[in-house]
C-alpha positions as CSV (number, residue, x, y, z in Angstrom):
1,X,17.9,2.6,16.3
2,X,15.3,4.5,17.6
3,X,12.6,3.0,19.9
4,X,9.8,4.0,18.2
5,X,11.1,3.7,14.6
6,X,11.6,0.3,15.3
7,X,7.9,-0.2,16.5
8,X,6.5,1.3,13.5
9,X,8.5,-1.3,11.7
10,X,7.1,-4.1,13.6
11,X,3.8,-2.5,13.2
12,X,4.1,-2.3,9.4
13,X,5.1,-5.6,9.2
14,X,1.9,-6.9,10.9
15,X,-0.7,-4.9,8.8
16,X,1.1,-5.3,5.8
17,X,1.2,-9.4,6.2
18,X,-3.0,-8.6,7.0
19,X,-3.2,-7.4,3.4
20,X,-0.5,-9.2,1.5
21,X,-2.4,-12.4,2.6
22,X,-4.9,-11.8,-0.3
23,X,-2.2,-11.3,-2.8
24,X,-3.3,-14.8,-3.8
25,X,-6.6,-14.2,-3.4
26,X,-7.8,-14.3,-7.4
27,X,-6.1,-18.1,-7.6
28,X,-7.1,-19.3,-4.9
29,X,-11.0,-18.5,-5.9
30,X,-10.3,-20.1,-9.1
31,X,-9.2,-23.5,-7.7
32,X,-12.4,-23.4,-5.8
33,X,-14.3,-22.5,-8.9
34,X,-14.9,-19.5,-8.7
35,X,-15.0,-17.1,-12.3
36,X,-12.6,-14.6,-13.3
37,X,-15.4,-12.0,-13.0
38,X,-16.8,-13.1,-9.5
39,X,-12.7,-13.5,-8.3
40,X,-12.3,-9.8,-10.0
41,X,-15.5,-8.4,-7.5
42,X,-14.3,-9.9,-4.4
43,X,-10.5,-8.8,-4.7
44,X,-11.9,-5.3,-5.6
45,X,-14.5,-5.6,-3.1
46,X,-11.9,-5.1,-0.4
47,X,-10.1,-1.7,-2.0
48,X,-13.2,-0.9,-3.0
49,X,-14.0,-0.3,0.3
50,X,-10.6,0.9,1.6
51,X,-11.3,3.6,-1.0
52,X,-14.5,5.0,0.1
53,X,-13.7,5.0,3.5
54,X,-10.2,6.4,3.7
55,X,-11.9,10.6,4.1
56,X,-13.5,8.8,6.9
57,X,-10.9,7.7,8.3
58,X,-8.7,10.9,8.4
59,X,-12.3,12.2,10.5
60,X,-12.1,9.3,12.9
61,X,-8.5,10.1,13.3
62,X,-9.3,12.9,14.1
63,X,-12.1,12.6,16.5
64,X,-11.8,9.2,18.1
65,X,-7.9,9.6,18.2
66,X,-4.5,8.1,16.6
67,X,-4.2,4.9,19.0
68,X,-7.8,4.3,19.7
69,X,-8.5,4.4,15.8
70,X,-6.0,1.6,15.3
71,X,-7.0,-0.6,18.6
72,X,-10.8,-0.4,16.6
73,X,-10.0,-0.9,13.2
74,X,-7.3,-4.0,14.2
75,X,-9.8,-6.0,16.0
76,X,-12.5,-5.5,13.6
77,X,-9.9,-6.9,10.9
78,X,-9.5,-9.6,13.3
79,X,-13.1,-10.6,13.4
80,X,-13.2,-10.3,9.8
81,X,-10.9,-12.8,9.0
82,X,-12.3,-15.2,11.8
83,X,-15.3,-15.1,9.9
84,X,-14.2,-16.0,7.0
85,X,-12.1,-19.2,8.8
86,X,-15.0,-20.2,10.3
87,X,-17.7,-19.8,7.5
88,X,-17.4,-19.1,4.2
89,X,-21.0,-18.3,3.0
90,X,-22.6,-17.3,0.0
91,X,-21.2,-15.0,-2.7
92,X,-23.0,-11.9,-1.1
93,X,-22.0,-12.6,2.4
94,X,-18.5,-13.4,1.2
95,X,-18.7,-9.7,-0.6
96,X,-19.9,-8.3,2.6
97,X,-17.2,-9.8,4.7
98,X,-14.3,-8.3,2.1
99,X,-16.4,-5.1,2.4
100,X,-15.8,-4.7,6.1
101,X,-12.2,-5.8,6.0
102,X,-11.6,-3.4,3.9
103,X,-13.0,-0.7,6.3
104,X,-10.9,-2.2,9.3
105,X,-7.8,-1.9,7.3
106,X,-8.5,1.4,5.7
107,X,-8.9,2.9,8.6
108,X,-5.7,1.4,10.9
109,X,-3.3,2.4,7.7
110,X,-5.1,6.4,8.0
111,X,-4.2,6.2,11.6
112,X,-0.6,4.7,11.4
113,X,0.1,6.5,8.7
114,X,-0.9,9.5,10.8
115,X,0.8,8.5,13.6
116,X,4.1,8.1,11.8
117,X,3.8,12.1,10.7
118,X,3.2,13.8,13.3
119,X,5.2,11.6,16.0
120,X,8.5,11.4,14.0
121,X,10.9,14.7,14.7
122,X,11.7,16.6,10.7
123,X,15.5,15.4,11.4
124,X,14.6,11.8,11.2
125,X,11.5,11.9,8.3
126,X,13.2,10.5,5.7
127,X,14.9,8.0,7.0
128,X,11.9,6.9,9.3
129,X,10.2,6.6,6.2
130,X,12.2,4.5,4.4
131,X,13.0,2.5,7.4
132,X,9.3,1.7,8.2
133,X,8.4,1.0,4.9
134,X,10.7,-1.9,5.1
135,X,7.9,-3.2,7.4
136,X,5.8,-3.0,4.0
137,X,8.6,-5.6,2.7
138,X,9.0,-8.6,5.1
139,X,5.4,-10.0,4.3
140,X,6.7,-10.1,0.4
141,X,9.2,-12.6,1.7
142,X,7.4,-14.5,4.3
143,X,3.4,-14.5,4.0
144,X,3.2,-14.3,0.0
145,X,5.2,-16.8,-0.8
146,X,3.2,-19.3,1.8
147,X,0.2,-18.4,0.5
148,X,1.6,-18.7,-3.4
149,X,2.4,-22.3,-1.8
150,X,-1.2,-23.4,-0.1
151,X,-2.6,-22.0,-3.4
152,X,-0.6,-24.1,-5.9
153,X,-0.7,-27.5,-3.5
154,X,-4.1,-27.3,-2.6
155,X,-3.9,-26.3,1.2
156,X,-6.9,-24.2,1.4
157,X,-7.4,-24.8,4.4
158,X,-4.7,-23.2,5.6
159,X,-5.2,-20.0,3.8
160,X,-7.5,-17.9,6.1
161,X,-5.0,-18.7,9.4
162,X,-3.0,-16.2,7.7
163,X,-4.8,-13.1,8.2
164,X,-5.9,-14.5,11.4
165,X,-2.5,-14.4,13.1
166,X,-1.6,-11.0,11.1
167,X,-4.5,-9.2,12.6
168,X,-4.3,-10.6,16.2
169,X,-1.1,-9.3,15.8
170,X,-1.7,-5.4,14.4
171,X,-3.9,-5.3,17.7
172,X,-1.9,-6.2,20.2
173,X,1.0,-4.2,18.8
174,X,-1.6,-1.1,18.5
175,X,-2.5,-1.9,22.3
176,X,0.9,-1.4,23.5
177,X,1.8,1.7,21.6
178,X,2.1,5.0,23.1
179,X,-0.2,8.1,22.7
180,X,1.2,10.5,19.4
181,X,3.4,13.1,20.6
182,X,3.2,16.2,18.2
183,X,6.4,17.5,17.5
184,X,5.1,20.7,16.4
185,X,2.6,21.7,19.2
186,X,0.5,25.1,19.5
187,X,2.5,28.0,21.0
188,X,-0.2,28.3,23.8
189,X,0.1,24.8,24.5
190,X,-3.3,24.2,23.7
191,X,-4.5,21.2,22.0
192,X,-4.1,20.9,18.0
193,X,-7.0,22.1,16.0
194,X,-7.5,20.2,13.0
195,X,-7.3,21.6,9.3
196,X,-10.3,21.1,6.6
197,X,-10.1,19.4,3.3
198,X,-11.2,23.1,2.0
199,X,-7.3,24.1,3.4
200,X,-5.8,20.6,2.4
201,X,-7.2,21.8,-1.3
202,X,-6.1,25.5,-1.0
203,X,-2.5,25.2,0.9
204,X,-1.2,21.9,-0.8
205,X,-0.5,21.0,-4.2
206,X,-3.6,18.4,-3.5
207,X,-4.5,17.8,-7.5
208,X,-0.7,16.5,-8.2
209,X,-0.6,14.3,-4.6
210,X,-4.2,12.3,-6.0
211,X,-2.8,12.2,-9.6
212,X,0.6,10.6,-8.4
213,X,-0.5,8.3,-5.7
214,X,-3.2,7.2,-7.9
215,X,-1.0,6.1,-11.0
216,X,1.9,4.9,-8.4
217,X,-0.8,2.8,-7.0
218,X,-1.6,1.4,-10.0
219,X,0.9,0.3,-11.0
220,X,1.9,-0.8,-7.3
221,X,-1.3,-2.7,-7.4
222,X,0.0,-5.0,-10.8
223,X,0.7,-7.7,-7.9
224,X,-2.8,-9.1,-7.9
225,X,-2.3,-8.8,-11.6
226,X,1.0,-11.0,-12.1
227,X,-0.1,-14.2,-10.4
228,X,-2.5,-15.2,-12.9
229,X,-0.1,-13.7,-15.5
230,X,2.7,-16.0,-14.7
231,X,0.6,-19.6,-14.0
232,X,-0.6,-19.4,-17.4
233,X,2.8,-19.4,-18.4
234,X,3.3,-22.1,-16.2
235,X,5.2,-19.9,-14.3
236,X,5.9,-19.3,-9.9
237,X,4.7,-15.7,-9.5
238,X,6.6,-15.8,-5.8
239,X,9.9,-15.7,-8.0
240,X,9.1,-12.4,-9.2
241,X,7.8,-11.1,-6.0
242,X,10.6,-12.5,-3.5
243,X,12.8,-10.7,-5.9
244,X,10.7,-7.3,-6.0
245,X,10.8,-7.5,-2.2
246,X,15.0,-8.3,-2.3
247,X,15.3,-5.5,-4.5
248,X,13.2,-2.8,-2.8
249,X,15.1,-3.8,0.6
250,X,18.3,-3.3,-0.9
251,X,17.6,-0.5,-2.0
252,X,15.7,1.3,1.0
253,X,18.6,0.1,2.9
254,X,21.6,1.2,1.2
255,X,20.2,4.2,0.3
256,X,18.5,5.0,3.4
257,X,20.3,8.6,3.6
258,X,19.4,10.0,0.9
259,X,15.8,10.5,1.9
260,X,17.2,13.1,4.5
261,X,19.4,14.7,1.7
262,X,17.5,15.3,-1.2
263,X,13.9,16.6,-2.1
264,X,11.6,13.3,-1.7
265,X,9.0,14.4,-4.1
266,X,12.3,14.3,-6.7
267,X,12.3,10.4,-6.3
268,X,8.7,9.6,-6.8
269,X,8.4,10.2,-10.4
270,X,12.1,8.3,-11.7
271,X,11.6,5.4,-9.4
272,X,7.7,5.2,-10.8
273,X,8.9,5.0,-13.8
274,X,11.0,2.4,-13.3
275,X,8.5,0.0,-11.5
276,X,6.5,0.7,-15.1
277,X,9.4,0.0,-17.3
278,X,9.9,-2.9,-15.7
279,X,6.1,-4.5,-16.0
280,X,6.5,-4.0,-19.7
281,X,10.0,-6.0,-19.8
282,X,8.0,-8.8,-17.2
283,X,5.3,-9.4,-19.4
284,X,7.4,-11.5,-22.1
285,X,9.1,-13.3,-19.2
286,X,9.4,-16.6,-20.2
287,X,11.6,-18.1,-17.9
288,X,12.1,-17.8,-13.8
289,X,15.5,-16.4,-14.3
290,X,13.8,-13.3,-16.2
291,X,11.0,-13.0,-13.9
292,X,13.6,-12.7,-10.6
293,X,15.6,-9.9,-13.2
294,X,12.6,-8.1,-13.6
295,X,11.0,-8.2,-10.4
296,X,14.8,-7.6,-8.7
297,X,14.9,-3.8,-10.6
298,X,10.8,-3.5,-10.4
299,X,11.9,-3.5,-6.5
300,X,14.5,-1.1,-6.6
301,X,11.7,1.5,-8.2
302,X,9.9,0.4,-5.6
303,X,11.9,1.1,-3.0
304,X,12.3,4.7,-3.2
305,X,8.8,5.4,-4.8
306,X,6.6,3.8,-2.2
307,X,8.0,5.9,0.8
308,X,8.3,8.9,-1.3
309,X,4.6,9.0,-2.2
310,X,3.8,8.3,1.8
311,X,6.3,11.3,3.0
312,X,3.8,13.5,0.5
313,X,1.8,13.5,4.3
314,X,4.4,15.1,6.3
315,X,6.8,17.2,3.4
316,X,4.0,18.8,1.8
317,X,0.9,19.4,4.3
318,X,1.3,21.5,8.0
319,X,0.7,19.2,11.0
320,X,-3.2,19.9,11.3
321,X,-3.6,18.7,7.8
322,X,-1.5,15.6,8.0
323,X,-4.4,13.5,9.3
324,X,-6.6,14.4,5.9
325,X,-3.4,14.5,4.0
326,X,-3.2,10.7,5.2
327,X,-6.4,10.2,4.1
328,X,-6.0,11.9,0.9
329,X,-2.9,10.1,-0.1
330,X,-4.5,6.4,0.7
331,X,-7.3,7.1,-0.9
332,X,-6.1,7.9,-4.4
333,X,-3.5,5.0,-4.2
334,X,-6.5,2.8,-2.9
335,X,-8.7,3.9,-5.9
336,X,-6.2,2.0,-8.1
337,X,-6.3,-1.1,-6.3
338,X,-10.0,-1.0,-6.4
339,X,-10.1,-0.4,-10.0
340,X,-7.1,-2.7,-11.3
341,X,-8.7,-5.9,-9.9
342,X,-12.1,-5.2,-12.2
343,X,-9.9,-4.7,-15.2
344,X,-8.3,-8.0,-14.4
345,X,-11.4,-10.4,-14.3
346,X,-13.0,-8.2,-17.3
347,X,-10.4,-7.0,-19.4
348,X,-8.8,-10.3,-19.3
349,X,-12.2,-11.9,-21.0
350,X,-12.0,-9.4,-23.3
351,X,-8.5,-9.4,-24.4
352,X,-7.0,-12.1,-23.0
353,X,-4.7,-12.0,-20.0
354,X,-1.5,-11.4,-21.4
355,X,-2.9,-8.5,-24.0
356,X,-4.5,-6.7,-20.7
357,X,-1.3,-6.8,-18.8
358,X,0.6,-5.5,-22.0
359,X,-2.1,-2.5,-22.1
360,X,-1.7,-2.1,-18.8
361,X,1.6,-2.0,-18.1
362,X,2.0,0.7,-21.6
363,X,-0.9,3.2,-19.2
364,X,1.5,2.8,-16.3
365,X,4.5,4.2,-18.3
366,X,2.5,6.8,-19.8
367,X,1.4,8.0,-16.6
368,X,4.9,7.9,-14.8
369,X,6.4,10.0,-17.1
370,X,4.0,12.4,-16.5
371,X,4.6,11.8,-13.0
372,X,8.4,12.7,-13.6
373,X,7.7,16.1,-15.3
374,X,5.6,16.9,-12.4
375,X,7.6,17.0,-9.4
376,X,10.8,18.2,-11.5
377,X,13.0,19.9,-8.6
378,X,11.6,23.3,-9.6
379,X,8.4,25.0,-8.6
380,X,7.0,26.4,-5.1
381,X,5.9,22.3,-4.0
382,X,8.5,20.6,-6.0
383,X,11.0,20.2,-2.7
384,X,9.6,18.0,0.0
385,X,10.6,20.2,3.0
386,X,8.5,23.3,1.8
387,X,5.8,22.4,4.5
388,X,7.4,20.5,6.7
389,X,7.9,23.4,9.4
């Protein structure tokens, strides 16, 4: 396998573990007596910040550069979760903390993501991007269900060592990786001038990427939905995500090919739809075996939509846009997580938990469908190699 394929892998798995860590965030905050409101606001508190800062980070991308941008944003993920090991203050401070992780992370998944488009050669795309993205799967198998673990056995103190290791390990992997090589340099052999959001907006179909990522994203985001979902059932919620994770690894696997051989924005609509289907059927699990059903075919929508919404960065903007069409992308899929996390703590007062997941998981199916109709195979952005020359 390629060299650096095979780093962005390992890369991917080190981030990924930095933010799947929190997964269990909401339950563990309860234990310790925390509210489902004040849980809600520091879960969200994170994306929320990932959010605002992700147009930010396509301009520090830009300006500070691809490697450097990661080497600063991985360390000051690693302080963060130091911090937090070491002292865990009051509400405010706590807010303030999961503030400026999420700025750290926001920022190193802009850059990597950036990285990954303009480094990998338009031969290898798709499969890269499935490949990588099963980086975005080994914490599901690994650091969730450890942390599903210390949560339901009381090992607290365990639970912020997590993150600790995962970031120490995003910046020493970031440290050793080599500048960005632009496969598509300028025919003077001058350096690349950057794009504006002004010709992101007027040279990509930008309206349809924000609408997709964001509703993918949402429903993407339902795992820091399903662990309070399932323990009120009296339920393990690592069941259903071990299983997610085995299915969406099957499938990125053994269908790694088709990425190269068929549009990619095709997939991201059917395989959405899917992952929504599928939270509907989950939410009158009642046993383990249904929960590993529905999270095994949740993952295989999975599989294929995640990577198709993150190839929207190299298929459908020109190389001095990719940077902002990074940004772009993360941003509406982080808006989601931001939002989703508030509806939990406050829709669940409201309606109960199992009534809001039901709601929610009915918005997600609406919104995939639409989704599908979108990027039907037809249309001058439909195919996912129009701008990738």
């Amino acid at each position: 396998m390629d060299r650096l394929i095979v780093s962005l892998i390992i890369i991917n798995i080190a981030i990924y573990s930095y933010s799947n860590a929190f997964f269990f965030l909401a339950p563990y905050l309860a234990v310790r007596g925390y509210s489902a409101a004040s849980a809600g606001i520091l879960v969200g508190a994170f994306y929320a910040a990932t959010t605002a800062v992700r147009p930010l980070g396509g301009w520090i991308t830009e300006h500070a550069g691809v490697r450097r941008s990661m080497i600063f944003s991985a360390l000051l993920c690693l302080v963060c979760a130091l911090a937090l090991q070491l002292y865990e203050g009051p509400f405010l401070w706590f807010v303030g903390v999961r503030v400026v992780m999420g700025v750290g992370y926001s920022i190193f998944m802009v850059a990597l993501t950036t990285y990954q488009a303009l480094s990998v050669a338009e031969s290898k795309r798709g499969l890269a991007f499935v490949l990588v993205s099963v980086g975005s799967l080994v914490p599901m198998f690994t650091v969730v269900p450890l942390t599903d673990y210390f949560v339901r056995n009381d090992l607290g103190q365990f639970y912020y060592l997590l993150p600790i290791a995962a970031a120490a390990v995003s910046l020493f992997l970031a440290l050793r990786l080599r500048p960005a090589k632009n496969p598509h340099p300028s025919a003077d052999g001058s350096p690349m001038k950057w794009g504006s959001y002004g010709d992101l907006f007027r040279d990509t179909p930008a309206g349809k990427i924000i609408f997709s990522c964001f509703f993918f994203g949402l429903c993407d985001s339902s795992i820091v939905f399903v662990g309070n979902v399932f323990l009120e059932r009296n339920l393990v919620p690592s069941w259903f995500i071990f299983s997610l994770g085995g299915g969406a690894l099957i499938i990125r696997i053994a269908g790694r090919n088709f990425f190269n051989r068929y549009s990619r924005t095709a997939f991201a609509g059917p395989s959405f739809l899917l992952m929504a289907l599928c939270l509907l059927g989950v939410s009158a699990a009642e046993s383990p075996a249904s929960l590993v059903a529905w999270g095994f075919f949740y993952g295989l929508g999975m599989g294929f939509a995640y990577p198709a919404h993150l190839a929207f960065t190299a298929d459908l903007a020109a190389p001095p846009l990719r940077a902002k069409a990074s940004a772009l992308v993360h941003f509406s899929m982080d808006l989601s997580w931001f939002l989703l996390p508030l509806y939990m703590g406050f829709g669940s007062s409201l309606f109960g938990t199992q009534t809001a997941f039901r709601l929610f998981a009915l918005l997600c199916i609406a919104a995939a469908g639409m989704v599908t109709w979108m990027w039907l195979p037809e249309g001058k952005f439909s195919r996912g190699k129009k701008k990738s020359s």
